[in-house]
FIBA-151456 format. One line per 10 residues: number of its first residue (from 1); their letters; for each residue x, y, z of C-alpha. Coordinates in pm, 1 decimal, padded with zeros to 6 digits, always signed. Each point is the difference from the previous one (the first is absolute). Example, Ala and Ser with C-alpha at 12.3 -4.5 7.8 and 13.67 -1.06 7.14 Angstrom:
% FIBA-151456
1 = AS = +01230.0,-00450.0,+00780.0 | +00137.0,+00344.0,-00066.0
% end
This chain:
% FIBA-151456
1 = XXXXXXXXXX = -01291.4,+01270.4,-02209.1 | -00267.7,+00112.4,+00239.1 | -00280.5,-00111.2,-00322.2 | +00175.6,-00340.9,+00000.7 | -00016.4,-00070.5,+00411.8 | -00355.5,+00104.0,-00010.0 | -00105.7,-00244.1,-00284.6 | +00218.6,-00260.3,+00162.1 | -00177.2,+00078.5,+00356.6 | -00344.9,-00035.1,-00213.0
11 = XXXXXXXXXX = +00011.6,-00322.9,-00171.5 | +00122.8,-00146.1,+00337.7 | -00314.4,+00123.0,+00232.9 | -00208.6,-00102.3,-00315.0 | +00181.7,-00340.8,+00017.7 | -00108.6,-00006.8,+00399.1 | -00305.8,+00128.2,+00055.8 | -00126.5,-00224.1,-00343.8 | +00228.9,-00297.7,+00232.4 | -00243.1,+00087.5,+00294.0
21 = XXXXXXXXXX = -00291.4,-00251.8,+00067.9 | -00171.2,+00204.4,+00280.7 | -00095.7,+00314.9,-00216.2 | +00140.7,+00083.6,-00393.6 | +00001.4,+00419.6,+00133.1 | +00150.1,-00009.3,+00329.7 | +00357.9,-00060.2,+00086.8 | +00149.7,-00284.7,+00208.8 | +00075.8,+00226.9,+00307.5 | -00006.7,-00233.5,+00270.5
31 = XXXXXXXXXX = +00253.7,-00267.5,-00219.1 | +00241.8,+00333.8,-00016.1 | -00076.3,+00103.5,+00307.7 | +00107.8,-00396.4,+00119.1 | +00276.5,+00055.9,-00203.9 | +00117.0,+00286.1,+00117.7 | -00006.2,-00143.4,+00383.0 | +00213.2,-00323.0,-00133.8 | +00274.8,+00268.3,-00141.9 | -00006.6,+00195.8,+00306.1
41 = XXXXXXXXXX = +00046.3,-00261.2,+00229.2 | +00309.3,-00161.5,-00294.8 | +00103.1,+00353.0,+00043.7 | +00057.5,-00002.0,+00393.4 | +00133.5,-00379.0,-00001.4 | +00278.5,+00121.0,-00250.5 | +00108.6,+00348.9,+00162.7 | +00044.1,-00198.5,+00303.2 | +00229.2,-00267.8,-00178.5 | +00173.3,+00285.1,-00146.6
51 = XXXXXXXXXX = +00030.2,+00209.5,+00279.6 | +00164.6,-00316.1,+00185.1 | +00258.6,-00085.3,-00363.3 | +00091.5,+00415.5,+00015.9 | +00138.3,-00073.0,+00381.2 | +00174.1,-00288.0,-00076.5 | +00154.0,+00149.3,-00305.9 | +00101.9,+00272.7,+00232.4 | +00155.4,-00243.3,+00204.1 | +00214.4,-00192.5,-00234.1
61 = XXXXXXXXXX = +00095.6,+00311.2,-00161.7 | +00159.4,+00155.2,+00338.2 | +00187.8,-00372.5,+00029.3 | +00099.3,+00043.9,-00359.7 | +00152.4,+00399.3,+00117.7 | +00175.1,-00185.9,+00298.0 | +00124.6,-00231.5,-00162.1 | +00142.2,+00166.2,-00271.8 | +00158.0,+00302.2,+00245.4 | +00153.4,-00306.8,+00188.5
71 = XXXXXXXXXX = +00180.7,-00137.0,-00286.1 | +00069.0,+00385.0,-00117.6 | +00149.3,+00040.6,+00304.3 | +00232.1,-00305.3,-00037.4 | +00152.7,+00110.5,-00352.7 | +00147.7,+00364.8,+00056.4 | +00245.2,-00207.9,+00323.7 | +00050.3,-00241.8,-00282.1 | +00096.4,+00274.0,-00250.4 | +00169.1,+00217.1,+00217.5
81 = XXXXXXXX = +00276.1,-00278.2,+00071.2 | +00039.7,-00097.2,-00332.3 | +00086.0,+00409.9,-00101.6 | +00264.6,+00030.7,+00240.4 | +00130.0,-00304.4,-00067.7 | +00014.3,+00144.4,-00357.9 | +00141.5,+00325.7,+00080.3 | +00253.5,-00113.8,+00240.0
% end
């Protein structure tokens, strides 16, 4: 497994560095490093988007518990009458 990621990991920086115009024996460090920046800052704009969906899910879900203990709340009066009408 460990022989197979390395090969894999080889023929890929072979791939780039023969890719690179600048220099055939150095890697591309300021295109990862440019990279890496344009994750980071996808990163931050979507743990703020999720941050803000995880409080509205919160949100809806304590409407969805009040609304479902109101309408719990309604049934047992409901079924109550109808058992004594039974056992009477």
């Amino acid at each position: 497994m460990e022989l197979t990621l390395f090969a894999t990991a080889e023929r890929y920086l072979k791939d780039v560095l023969q890719k690179d115009s600048e220099s055939k024996k150095s890697q591309p460090l300021k295109k990862w490093s440019d990279e890496r920046e344009a994750l980071r800052m996808e990163k931050g704009g979507l743990n703020t988007e999720y941050r803000l969906m995880k409080e509205q899910v919160k949100e809806v879900e304590a409407i969805n518990r009040n609304v479902e203990k109101t309408l719990r709340a309604d049934e047992p009066k409901h079924e109550k009458t109808l058992a004594r009408g039974l056992e009477l």
